[in-house]
C-alpha positions in Angstrom: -0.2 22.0 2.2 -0.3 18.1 2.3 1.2 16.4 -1.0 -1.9 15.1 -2.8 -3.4 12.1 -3.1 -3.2 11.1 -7.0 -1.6 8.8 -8.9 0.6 5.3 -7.9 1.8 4.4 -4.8 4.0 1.8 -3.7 3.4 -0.4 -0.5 6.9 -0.9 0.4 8.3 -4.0 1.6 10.7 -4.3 4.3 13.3 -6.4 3.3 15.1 -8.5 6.4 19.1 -9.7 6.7 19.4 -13.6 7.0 18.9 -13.3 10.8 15.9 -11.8 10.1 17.0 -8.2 11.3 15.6 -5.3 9.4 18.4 -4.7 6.5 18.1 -0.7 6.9 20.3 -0.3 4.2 18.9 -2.2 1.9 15.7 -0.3 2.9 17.2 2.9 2.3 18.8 1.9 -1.5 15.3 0.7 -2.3 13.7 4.3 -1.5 16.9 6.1 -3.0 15.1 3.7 -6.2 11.6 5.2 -5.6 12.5 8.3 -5.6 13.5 8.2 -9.2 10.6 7.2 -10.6 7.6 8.8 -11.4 5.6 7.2 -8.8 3.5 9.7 -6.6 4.6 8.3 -3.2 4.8 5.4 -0.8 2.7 3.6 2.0 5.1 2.7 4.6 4.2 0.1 7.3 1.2 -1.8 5.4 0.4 -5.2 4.5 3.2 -5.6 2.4 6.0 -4.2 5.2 5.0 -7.3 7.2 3.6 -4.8 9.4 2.7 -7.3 12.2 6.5 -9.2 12.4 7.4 -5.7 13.3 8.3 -4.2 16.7 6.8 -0.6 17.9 11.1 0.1 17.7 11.5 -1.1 14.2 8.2 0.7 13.2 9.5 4.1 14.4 12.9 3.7 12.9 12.0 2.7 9.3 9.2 5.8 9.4 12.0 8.0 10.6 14.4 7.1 8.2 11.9 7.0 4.9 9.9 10.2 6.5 13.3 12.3 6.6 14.1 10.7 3.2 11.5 11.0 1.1 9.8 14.5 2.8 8.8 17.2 0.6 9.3 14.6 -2.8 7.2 12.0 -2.2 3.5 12.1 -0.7 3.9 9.8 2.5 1.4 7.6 3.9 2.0 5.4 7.1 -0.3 2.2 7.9 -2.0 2.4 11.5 -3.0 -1.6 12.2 -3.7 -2.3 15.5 -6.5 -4.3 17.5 -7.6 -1.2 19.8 -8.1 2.5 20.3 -5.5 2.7 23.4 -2.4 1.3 20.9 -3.7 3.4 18.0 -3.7 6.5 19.9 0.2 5.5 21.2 1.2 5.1 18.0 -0.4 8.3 17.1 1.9 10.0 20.0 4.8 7.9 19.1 5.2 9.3 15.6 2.9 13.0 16.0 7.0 14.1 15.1 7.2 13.1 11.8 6.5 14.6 8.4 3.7 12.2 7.8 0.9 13.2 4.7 -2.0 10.9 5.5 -2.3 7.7 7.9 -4.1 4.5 6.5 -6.3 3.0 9.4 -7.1 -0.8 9.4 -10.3 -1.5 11.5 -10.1 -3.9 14.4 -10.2 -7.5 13.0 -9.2 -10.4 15.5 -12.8 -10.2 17.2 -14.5 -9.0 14.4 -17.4 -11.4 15.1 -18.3 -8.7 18.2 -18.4 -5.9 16.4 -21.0 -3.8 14.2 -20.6 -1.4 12.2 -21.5 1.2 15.0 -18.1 0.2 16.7 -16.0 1.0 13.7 -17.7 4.2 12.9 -17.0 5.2 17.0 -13.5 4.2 16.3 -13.0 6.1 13.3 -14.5 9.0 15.1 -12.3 8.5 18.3 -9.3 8.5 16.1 -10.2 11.6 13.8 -10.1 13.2 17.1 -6.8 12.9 18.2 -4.7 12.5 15.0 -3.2 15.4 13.3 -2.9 13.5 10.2 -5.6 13.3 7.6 -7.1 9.7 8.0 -7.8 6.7 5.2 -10.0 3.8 5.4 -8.1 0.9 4.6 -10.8 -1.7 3.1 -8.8 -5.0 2.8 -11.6 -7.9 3.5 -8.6 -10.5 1.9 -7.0 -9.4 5.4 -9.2 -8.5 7.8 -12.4 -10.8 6.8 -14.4 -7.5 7.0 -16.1 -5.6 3.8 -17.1 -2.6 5.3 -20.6 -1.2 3.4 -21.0 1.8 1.3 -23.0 2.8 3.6 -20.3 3.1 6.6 -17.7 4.3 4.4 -19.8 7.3 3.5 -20.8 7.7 7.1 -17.4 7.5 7.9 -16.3 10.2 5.3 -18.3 12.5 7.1 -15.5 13.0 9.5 -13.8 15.6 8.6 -10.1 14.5 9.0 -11.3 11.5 6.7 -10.1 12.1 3.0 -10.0 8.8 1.3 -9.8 5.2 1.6 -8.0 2.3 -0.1 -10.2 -0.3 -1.1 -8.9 -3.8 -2.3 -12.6 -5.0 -2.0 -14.9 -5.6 -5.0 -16.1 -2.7 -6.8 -18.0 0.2 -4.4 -19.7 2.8 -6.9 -21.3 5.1 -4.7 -19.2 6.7 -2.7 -18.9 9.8 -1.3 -17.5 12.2 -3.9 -15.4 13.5 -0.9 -13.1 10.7 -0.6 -10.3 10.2 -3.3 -10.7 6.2 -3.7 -7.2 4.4 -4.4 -7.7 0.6 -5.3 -5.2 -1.6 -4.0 -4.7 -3.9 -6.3 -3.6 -3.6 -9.9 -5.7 -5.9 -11.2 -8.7 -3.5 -11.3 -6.4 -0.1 -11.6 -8.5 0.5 -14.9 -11.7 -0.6 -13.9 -11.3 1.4 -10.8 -10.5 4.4 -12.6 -12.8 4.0 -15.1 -15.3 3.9 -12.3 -14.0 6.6 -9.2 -10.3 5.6 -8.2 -8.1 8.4 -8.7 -5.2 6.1 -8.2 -3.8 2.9 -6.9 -1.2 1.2 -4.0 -0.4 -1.6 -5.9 2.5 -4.1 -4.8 3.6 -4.5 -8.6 5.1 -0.3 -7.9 7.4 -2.4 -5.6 9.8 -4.0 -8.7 8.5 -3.0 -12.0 6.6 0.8 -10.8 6.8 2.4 -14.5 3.6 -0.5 -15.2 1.4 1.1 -12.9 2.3 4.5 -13.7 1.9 4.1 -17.5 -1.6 2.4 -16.9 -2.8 5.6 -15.1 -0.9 8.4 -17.3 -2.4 6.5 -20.7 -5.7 6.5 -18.9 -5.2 10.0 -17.6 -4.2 11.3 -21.4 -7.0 9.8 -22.8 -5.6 6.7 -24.4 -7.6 4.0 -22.9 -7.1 1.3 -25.5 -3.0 1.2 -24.4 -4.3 1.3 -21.2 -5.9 -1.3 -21.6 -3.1 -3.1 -22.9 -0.8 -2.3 -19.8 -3.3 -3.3 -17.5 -3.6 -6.9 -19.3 0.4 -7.0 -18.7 0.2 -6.2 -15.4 -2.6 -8.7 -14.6 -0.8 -11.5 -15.7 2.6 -10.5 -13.9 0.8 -9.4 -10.5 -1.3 -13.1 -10.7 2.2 -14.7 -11.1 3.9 -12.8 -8.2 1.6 -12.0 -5.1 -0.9 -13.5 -6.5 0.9 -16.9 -6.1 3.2 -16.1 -3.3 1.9 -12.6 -1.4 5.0 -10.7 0.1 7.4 -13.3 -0.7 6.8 -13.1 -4.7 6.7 -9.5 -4.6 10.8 -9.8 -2.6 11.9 -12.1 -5.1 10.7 -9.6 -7.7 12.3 -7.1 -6.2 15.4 -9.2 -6.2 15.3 -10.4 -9.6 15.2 -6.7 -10.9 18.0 -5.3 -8.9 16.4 -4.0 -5.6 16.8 -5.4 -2.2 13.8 -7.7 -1.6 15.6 -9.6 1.0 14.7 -12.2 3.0 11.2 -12.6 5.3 10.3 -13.0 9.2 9.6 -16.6 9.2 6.9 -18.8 8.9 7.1 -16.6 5.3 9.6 -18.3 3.3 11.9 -16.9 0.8 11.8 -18.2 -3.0 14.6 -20.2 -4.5 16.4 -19.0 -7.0 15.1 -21.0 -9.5 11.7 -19.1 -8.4 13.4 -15.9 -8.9 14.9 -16.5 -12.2 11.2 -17.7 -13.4 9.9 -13.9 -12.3 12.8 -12.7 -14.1 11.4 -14.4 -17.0 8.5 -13.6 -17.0 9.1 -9.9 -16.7 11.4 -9.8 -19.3 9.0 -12.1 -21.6 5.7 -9.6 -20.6 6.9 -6.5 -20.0 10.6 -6.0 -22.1 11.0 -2.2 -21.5 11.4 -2.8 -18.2 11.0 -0.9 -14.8 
């Protein structure tokens, strides 16, 4: 049975050596971290893993080494992001090996300006018929410049190897009641749940994870008003961190509370330590019982 899809994820980051090498150690203390925490599992190779700085290699070795890891204790999603069917599906073959719970598929993006929404819905269907992992929609328009509709989400849904979709889009309230929606951004974890999330993959799991995972068990328990609370803490940590610096804030977060954010694959840039000791601040000035 395939670990279920509830609660708060973290989007991992990859953190890099100064010669920009994938620090595999570091990688490994950082989900030694995760799995002490109450968080309900990971997405490995998404947006914030700098997916795309990432060889096929390095892609295979970091699932196999977080897959044998976390297996059986964490729910395990992997991000599939390529610009066609015939990489998808060798990707597919390249890791049909591991323990993998669900795969999150990013549509197609760099000639977006070709396609319609018949296209995606053939390549959703093309790929729910090879995979042997349950399938995600993975609705990021910040990254992809594409929103898809309701309409082709719950057309998409259909599929029966689709199960949910992570949506860091505007609010979609009419969705198929099949899909178990995770928002990807904290900053509408409540409203999301207030409306159909069941969950979040939010980059703030990444260095301060017991945030999220309070928002969603006071929601969960009924007390919505310290939600509420959380989720304003959260807001104004998450717009100070990714908000202002994406993958690099959320590694100098990481840094500043102990884990290994490490360095970045270049043109990203790695904060100063002045920047890092502000984060620190403001983490221990927001949110003073800490991770």
């Amino acid at each position: 049975m395939k670990n279920r899809l509830i609660g708060i994820f973290a989007p991992i980051n990859i953190p890099f050596d100064r010669n920009e090498e994938v620090d595999f150690d570091g990688l490994t203390d950082n989900l030694h971290f995760y799995l002490n925490t109450e968080l309900s599992g990971l997405l490995l190779l998404g947006s914030n893993s700098e997916y795309k700085s990432l060889s096929e290699d390095e892609k295979i070795k970091i699932l196999e080494i977080a897959s044998n890891l976390i297996v059986g204790k964490k729910t395990i999603i992997v991000g599939l992001m390529y610009e066609s069917l015939y990489l998808a599906k060798k990707f597919i073959e390249n890791v049909s090996h591991l323990q993998i719970d669900y795969l999150l598929v990013q549509p197609p993006f760099y000639f977006r300006g070709k396609f319609t929404e018949e296209d995606y819905y053939h390549y959703y269907t093309d790929l729910a018929k090879i995979t042997p992992f349950p399938i995600m929609i993975y609705n990021a328009p910040g990254f992809t410049g594409i929103d898809f509709s309701e309409q082709l989400i719950n057309r998409i849904a259909e599929l029966d190897q689709v199960i949910g979709i992570k949506d860091s889009s505007k609010l979609k309230k009419n969705l198929s009641s099949k899909l178990s929606v995770l928002t990807g951004t904290v900053n509408t974890l409540y409203e999301m749940l207030e409306t159909n999330a069941v969950g979040g993959v939010v980059s703030l799991a990444n260095f301060l994870p017991g945030l999220p995972v309070r928002i969603y068990n006071e929601f969960i328990n009924g007390n919505k008003e310290k939600a509420k609370v959380l989720q304003e803490i959260a807001i104004k940590i998450n717009k100070s961190v990714s908000g202002k610096s994406g993958v690099s804030g959320v590694k100098a977060a990481m840094d500043a509370m102990g884990l290994t954010g490490g360095e970045s694959r270049k043109p990203l840039q790695k904060l100063s330590p002045a920047e890092v000791e502000d984060i620190r601040d403001l983490i221990k000035e927001c949110y003073p019982d800490g991770q």
